[in-house]
N, CA, C and O atoms as a Maestro MAE file, in Angstrom:
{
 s_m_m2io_version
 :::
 2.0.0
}

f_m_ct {
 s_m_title
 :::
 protein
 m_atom[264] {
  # First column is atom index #
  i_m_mmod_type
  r_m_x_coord
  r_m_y_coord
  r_m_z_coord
  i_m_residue_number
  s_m_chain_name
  s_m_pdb_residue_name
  s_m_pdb_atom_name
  i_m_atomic_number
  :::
  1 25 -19.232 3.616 -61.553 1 A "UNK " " N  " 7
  2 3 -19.497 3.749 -60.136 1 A "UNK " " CA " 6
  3 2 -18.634 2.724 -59.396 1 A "UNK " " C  " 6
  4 15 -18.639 1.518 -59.645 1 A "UNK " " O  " 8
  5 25 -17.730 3.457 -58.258 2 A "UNK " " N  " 7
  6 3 -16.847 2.285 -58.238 2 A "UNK " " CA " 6
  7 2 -17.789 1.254 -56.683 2 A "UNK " " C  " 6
  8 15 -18.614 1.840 -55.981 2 A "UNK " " O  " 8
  9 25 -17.473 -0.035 -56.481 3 A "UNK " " N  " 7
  10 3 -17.917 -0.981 -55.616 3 A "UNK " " CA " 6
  11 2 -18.539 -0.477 -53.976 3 A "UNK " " C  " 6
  12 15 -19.524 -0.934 -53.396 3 A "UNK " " O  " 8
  13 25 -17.722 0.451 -53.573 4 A "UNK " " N  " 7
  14 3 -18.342 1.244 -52.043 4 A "UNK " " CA " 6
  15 2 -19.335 1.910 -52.564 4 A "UNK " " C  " 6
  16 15 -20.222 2.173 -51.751 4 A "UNK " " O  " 8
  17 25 -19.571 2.426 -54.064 5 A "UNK " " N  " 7
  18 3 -20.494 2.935 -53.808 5 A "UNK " " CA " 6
  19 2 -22.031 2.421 -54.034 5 A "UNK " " C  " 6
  20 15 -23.140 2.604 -53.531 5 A "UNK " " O  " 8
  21 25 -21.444 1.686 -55.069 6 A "UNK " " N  " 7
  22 3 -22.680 0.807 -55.273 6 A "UNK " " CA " 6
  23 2 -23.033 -0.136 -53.751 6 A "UNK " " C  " 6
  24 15 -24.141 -0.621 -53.980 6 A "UNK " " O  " 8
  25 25 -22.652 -0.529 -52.539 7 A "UNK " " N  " 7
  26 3 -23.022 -0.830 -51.847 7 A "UNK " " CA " 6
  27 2 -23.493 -0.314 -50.813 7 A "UNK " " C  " 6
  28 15 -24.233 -0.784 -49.948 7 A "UNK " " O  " 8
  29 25 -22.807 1.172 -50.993 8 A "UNK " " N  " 7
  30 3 -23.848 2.117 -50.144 8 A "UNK " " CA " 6
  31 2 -25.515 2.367 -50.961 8 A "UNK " " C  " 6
  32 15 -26.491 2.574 -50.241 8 A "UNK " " O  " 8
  33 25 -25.623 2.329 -52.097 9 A "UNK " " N  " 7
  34 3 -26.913 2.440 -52.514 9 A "UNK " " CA " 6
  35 2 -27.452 1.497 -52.465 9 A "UNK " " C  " 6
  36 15 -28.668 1.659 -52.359 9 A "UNK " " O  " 8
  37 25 -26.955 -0.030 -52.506 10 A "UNK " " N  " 7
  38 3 -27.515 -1.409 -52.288 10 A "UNK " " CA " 6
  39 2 -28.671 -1.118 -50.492 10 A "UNK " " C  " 6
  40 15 -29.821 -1.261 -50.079 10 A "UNK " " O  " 8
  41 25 -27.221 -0.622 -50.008 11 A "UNK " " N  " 7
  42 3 -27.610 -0.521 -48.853 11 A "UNK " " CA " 6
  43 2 -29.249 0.170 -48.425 11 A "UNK " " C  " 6
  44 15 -30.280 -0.427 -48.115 11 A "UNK " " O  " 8
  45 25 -29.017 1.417 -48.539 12 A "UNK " " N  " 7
  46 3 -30.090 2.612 -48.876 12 A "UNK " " CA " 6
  47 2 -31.359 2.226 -49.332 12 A "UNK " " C  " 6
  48 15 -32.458 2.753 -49.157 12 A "UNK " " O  " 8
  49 25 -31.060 1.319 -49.882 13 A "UNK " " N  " 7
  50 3 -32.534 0.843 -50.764 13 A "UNK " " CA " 6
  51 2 -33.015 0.177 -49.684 13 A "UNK " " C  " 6
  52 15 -33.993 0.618 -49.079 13 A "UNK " " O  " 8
  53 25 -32.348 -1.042 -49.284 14 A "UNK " " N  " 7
  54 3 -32.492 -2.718 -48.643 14 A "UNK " " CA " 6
  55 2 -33.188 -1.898 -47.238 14 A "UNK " " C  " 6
  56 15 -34.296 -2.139 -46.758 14 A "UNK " " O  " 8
  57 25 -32.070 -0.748 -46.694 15 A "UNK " " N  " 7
  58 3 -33.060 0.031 -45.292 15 A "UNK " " CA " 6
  59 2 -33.981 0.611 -45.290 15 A "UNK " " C  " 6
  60 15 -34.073 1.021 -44.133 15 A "UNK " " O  " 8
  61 25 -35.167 1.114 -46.085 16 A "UNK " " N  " 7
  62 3 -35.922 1.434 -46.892 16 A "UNK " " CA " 6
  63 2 -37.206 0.336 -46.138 16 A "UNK " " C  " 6
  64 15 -37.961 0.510 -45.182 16 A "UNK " " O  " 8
  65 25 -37.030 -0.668 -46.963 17 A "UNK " " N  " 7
  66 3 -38.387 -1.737 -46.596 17 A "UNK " " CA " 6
  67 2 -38.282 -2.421 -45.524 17 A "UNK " " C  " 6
  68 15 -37.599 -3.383 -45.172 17 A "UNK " " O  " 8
  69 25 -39.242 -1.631 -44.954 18 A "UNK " " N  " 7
  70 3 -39.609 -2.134 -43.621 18 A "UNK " " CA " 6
  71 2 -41.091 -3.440 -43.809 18 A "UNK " " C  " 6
  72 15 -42.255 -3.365 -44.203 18 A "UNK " " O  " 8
  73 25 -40.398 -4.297 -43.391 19 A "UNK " " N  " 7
  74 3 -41.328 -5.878 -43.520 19 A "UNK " " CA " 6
  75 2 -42.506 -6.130 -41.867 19 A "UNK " " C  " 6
  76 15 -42.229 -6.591 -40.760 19 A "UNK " " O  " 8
  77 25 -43.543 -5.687 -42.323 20 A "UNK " " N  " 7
  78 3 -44.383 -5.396 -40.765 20 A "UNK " " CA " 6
  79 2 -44.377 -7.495 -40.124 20 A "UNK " " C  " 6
  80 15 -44.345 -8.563 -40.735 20 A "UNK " " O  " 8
  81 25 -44.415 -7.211 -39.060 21 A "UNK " " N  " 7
  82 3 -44.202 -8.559 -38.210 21 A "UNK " " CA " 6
  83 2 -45.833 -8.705 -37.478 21 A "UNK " " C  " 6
  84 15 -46.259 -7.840 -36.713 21 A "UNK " " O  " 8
  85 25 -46.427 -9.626 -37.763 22 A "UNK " " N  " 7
  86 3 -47.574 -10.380 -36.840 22 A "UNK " " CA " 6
  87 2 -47.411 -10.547 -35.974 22 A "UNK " " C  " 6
  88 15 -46.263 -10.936 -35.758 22 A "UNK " " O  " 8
  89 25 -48.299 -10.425 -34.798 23 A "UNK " " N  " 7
  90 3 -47.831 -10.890 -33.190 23 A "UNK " " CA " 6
  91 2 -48.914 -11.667 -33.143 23 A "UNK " " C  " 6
  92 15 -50.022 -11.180 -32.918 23 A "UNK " " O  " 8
  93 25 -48.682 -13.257 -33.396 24 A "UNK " " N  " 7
  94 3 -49.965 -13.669 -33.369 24 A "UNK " " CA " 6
  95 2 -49.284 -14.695 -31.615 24 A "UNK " " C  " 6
  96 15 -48.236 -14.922 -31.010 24 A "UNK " " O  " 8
  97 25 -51.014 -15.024 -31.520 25 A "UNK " " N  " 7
  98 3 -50.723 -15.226 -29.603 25 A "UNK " " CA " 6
  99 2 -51.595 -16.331 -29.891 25 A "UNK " " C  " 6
  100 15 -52.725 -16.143 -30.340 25 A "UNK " " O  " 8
  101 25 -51.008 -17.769 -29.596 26 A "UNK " " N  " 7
  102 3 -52.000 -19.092 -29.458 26 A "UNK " " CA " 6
  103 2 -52.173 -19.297 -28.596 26 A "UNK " " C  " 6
  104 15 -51.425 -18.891 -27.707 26 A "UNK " " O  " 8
  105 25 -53.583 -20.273 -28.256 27 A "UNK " " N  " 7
  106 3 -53.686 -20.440 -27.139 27 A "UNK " " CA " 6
  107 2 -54.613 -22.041 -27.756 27 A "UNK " " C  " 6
  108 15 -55.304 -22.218 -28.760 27 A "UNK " " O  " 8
  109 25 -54.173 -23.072 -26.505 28 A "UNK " " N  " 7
  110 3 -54.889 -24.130 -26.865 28 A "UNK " " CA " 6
  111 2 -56.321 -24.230 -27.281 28 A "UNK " " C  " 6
  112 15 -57.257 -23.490 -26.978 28 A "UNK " " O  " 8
  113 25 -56.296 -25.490 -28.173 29 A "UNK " " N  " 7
  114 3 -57.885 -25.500 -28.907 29 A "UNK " " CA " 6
  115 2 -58.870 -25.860 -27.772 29 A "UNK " " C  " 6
  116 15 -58.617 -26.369 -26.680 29 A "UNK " " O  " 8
  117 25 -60.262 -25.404 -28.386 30 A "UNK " " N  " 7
  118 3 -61.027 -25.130 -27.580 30 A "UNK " " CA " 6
  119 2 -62.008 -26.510 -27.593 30 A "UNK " " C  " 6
  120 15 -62.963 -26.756 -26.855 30 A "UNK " " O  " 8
  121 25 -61.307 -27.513 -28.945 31 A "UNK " " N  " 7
  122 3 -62.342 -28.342 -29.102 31 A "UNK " " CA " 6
  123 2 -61.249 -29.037 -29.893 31 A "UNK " " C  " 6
  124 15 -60.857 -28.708 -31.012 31 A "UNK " " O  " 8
  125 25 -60.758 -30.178 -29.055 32 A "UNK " " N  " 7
  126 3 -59.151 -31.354 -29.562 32 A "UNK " " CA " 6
  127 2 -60.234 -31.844 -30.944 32 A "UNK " " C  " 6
  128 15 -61.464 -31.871 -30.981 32 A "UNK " " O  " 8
  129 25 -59.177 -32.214 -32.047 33 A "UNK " " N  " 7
  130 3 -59.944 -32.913 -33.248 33 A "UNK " " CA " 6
  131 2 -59.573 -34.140 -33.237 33 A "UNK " " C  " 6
  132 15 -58.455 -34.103 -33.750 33 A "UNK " " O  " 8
  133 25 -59.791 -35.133 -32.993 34 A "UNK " " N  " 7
  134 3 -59.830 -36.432 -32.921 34 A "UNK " " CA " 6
  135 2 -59.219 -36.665 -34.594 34 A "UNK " " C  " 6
  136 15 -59.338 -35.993 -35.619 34 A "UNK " " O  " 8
  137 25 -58.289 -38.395 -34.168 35 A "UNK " " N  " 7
  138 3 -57.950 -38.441 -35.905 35 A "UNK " " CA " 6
  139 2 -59.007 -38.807 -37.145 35 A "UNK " " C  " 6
  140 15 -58.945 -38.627 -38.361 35 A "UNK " " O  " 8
  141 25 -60.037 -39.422 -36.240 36 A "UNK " " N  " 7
  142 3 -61.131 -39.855 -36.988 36 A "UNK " " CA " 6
  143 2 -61.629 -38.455 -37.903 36 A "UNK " " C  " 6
  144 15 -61.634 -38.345 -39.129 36 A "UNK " " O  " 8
  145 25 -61.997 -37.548 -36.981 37 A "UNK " " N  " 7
  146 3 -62.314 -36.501 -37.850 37 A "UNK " " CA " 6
  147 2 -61.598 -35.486 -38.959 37 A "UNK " " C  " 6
  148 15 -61.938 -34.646 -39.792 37 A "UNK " " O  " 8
  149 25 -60.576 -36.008 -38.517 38 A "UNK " " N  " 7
  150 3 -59.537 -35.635 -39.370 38 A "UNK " " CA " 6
  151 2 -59.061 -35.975 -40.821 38 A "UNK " " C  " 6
  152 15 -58.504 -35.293 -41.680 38 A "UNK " " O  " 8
  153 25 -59.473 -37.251 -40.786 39 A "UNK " " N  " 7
  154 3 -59.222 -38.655 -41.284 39 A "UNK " " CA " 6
  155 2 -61.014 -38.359 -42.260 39 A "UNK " " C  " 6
  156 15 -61.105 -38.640 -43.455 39 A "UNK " " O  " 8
  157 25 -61.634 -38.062 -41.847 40 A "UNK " " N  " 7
  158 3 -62.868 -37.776 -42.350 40 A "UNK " " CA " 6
  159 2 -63.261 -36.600 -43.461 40 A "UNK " " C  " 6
  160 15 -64.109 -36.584 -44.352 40 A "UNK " " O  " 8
  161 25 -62.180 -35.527 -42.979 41 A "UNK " " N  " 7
  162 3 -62.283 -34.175 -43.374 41 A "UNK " " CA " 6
  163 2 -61.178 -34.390 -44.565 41 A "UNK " " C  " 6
  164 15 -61.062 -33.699 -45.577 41 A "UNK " " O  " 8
  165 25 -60.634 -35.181 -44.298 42 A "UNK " " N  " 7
  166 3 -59.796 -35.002 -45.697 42 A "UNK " " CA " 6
  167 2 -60.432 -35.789 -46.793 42 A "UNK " " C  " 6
  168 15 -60.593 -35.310 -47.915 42 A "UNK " " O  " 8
  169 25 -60.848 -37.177 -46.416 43 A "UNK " " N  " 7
  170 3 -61.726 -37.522 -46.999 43 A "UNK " " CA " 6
  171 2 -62.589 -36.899 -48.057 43 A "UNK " " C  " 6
  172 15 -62.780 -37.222 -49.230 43 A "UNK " " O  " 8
  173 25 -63.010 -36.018 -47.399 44 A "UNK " " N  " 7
  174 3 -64.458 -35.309 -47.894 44 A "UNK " " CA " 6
  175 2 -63.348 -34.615 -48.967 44 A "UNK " " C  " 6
  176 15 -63.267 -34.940 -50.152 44 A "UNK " " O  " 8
  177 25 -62.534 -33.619 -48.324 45 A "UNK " " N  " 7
  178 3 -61.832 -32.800 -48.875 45 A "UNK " " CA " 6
  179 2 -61.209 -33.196 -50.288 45 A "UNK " " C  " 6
  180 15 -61.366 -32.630 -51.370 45 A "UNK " " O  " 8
  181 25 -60.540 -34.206 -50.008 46 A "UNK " " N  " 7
  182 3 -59.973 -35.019 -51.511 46 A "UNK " " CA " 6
  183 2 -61.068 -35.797 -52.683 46 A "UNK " " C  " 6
  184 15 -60.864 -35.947 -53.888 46 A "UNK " " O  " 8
  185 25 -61.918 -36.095 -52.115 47 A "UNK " " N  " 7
  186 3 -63.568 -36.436 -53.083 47 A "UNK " " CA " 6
  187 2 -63.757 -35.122 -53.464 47 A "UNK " " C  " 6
  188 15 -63.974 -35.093 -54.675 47 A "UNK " " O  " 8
  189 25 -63.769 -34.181 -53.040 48 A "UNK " " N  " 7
  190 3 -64.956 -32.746 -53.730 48 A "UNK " " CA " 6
  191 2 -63.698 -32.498 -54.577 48 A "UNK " " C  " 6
  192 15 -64.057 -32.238 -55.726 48 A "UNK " " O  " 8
  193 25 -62.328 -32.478 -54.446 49 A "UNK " " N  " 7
  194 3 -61.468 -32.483 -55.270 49 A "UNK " " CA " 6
  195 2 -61.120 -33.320 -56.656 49 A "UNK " " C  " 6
  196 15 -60.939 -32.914 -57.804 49 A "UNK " " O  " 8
  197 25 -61.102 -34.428 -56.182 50 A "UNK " " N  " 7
  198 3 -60.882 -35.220 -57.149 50 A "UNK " " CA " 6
  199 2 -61.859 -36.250 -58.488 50 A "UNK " " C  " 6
  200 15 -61.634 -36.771 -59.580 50 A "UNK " " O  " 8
  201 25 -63.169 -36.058 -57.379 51 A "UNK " " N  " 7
  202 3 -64.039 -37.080 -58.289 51 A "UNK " " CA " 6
  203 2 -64.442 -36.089 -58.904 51 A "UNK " " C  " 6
  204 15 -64.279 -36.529 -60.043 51 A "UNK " " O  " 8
  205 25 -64.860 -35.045 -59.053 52 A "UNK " " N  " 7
  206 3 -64.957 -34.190 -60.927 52 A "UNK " " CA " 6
  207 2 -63.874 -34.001 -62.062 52 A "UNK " " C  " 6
  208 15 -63.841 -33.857 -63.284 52 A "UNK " " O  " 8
  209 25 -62.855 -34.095 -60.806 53 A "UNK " " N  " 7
  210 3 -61.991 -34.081 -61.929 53 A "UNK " " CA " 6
  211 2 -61.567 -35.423 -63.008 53 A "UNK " " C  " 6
  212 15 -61.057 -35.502 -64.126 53 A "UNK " " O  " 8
  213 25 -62.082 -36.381 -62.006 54 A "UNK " " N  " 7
  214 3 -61.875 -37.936 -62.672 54 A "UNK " " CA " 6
  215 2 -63.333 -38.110 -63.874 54 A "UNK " " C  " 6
  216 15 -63.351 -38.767 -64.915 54 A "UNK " " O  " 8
  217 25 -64.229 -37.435 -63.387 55 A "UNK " " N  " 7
  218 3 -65.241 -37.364 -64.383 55 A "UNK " " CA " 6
  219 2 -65.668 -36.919 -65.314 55 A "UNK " " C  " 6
  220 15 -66.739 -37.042 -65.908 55 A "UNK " " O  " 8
  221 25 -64.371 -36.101 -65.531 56 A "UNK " " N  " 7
  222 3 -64.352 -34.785 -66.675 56 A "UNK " " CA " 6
  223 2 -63.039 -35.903 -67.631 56 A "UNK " " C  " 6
  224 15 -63.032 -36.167 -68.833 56 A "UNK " " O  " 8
  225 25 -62.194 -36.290 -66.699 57 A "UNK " " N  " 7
  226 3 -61.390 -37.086 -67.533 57 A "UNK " " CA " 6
  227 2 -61.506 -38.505 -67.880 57 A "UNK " " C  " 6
  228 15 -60.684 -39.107 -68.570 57 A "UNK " " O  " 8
  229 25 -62.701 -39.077 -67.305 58 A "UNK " " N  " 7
  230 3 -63.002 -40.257 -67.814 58 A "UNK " " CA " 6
  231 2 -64.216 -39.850 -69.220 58 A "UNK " " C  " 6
  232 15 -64.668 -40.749 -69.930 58 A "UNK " " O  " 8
  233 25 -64.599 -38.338 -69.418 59 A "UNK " " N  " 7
  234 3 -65.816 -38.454 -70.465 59 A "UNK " " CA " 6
  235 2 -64.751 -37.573 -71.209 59 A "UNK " " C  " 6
  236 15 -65.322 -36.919 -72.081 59 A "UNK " " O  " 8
  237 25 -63.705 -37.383 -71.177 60 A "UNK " " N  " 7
  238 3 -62.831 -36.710 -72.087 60 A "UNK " " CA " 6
  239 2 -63.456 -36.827 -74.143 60 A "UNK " " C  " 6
  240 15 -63.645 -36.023 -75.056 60 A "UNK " " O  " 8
  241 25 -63.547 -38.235 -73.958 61 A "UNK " " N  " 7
  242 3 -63.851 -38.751 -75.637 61 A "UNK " " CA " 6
  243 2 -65.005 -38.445 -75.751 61 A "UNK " " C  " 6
  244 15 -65.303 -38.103 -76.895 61 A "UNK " " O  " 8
  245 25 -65.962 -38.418 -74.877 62 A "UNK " " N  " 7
  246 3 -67.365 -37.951 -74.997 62 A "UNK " " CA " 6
  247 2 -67.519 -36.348 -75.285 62 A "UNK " " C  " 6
  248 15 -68.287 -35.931 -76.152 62 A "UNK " " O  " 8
  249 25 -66.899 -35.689 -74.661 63 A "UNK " " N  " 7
  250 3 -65.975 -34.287 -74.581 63 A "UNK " " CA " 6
  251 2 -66.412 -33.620 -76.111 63 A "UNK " " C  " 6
  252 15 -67.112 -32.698 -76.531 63 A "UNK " " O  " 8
  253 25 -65.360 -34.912 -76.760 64 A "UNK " " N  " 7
  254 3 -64.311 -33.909 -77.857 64 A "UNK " " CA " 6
  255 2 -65.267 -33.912 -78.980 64 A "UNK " " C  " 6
  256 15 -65.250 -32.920 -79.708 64 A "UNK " " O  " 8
  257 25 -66.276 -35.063 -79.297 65 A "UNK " " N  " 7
  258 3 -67.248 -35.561 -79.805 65 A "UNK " " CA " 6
  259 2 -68.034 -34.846 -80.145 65 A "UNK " " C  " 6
  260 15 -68.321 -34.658 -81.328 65 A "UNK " " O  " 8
  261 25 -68.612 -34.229 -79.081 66 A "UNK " " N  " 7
  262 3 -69.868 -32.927 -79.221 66 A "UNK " " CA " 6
  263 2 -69.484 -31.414 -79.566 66 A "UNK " " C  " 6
  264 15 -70.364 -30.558 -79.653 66 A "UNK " " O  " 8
  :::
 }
 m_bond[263] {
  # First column is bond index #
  i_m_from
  i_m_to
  i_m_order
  :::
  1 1 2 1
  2 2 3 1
  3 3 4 2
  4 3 5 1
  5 5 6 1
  6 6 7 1
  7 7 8 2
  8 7 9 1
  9 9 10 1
  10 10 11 1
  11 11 12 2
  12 11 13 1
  13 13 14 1
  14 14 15 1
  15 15 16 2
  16 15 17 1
  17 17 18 1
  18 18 19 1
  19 19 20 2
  20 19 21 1
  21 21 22 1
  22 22 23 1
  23 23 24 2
  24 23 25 1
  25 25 26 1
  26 26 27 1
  27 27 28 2
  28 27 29 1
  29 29 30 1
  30 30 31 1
  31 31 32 2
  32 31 33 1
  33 33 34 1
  34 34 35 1
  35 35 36 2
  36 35 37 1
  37 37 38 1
  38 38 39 1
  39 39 40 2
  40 39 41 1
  41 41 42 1
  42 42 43 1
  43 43 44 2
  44 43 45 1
  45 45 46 1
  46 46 47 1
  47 47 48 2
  48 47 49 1
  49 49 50 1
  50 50 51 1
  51 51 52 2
  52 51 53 1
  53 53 54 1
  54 54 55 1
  55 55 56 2
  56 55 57 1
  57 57 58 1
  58 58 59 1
  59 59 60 2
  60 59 61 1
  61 61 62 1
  62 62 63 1
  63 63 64 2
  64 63 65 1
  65 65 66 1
  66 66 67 1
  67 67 68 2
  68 67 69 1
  69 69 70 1
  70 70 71 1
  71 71 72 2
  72 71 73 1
  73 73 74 1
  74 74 75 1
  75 75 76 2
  76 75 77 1
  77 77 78 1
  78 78 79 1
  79 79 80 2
  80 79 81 1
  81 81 82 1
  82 82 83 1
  83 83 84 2
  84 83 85 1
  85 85 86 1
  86 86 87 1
  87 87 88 2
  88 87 89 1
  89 89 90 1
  90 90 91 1
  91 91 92 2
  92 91 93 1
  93 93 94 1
  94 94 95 1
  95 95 96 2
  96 95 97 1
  97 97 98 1
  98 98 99 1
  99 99 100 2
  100 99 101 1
  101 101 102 1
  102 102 103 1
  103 103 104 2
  104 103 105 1
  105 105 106 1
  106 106 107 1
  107 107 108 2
  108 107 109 1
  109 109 110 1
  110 110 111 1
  111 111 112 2
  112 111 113 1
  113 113 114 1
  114 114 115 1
  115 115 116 2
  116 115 117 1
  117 117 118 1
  118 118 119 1
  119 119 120 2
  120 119 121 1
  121 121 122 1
  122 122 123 1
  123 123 124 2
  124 123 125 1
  125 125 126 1
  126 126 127 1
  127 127 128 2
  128 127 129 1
  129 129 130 1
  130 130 131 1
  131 131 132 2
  132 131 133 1
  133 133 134 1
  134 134 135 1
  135 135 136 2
  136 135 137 1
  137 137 138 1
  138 138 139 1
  139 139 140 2
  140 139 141 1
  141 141 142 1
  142 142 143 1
  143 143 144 2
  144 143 145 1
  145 145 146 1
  146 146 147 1
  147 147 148 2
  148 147 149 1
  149 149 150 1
  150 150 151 1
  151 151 152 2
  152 151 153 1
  153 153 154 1
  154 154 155 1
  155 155 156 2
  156 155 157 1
  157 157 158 1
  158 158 159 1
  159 159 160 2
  160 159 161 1
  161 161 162 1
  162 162 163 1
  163 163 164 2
  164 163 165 1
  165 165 166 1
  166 166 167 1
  167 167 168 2
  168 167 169 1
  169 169 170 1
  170 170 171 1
  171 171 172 2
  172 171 173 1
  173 173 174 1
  174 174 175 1
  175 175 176 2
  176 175 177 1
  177 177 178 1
  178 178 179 1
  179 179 180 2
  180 179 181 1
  181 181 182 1
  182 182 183 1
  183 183 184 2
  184 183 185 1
  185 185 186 1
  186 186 187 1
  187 187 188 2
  188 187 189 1
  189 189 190 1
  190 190 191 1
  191 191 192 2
  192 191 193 1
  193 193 194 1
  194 194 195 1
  195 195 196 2
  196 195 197 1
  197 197 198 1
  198 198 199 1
  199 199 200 2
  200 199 201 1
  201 201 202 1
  202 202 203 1
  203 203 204 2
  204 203 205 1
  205 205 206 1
  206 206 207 1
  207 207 208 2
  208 207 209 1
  209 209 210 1
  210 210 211 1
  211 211 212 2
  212 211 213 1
  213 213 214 1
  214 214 215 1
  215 215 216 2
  216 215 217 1
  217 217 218 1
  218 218 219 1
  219 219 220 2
  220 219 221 1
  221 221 222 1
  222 222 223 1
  223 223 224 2
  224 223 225 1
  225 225 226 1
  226 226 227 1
  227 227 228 2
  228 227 229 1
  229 229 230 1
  230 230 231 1
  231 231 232 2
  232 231 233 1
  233 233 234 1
  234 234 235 1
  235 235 236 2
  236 235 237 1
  237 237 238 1
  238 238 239 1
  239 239 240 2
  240 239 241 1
  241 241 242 1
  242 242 243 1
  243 243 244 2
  244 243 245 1
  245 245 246 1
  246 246 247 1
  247 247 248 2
  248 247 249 1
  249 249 250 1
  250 250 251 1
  251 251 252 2
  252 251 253 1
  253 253 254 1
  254 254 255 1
  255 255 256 2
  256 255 257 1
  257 257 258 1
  258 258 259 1
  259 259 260 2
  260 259 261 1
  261 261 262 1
  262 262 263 1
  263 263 264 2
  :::
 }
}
């Protein structure tokens, strides 16, 4: 297949998928988040994350044991 043609089928394909577009519409918050709370929420967020996981790997030897 010589090169024009393979780029007409490159082509053909590529016009094909149509990628749908969001119309998303912001509008200012209705309730500003202060950094404190922010600062709070991650907090929380990184504890519910991390301290089981530190507690699963600090009883690791206890773990392997049973």
């Amino acid at each position: 297949m010589p090169l024009p043609a393979a780029s007409r089928l490159f082509r053909s394909v590529m016009r094909t998928h149509l990628i749908p577009v969001a119309h998303v519409v912001s509008k200012p918050p209705k309730h500003n988040v202060t950094a404190v709370e922010q600062a709070i929420a991650m907090t929380v967020l990184f504890a519910t994350i991390l301290v089981p996981s530190g507690w699963v790997l600090a009883q690791l030897e206890d773990y392997k044991t049973k």
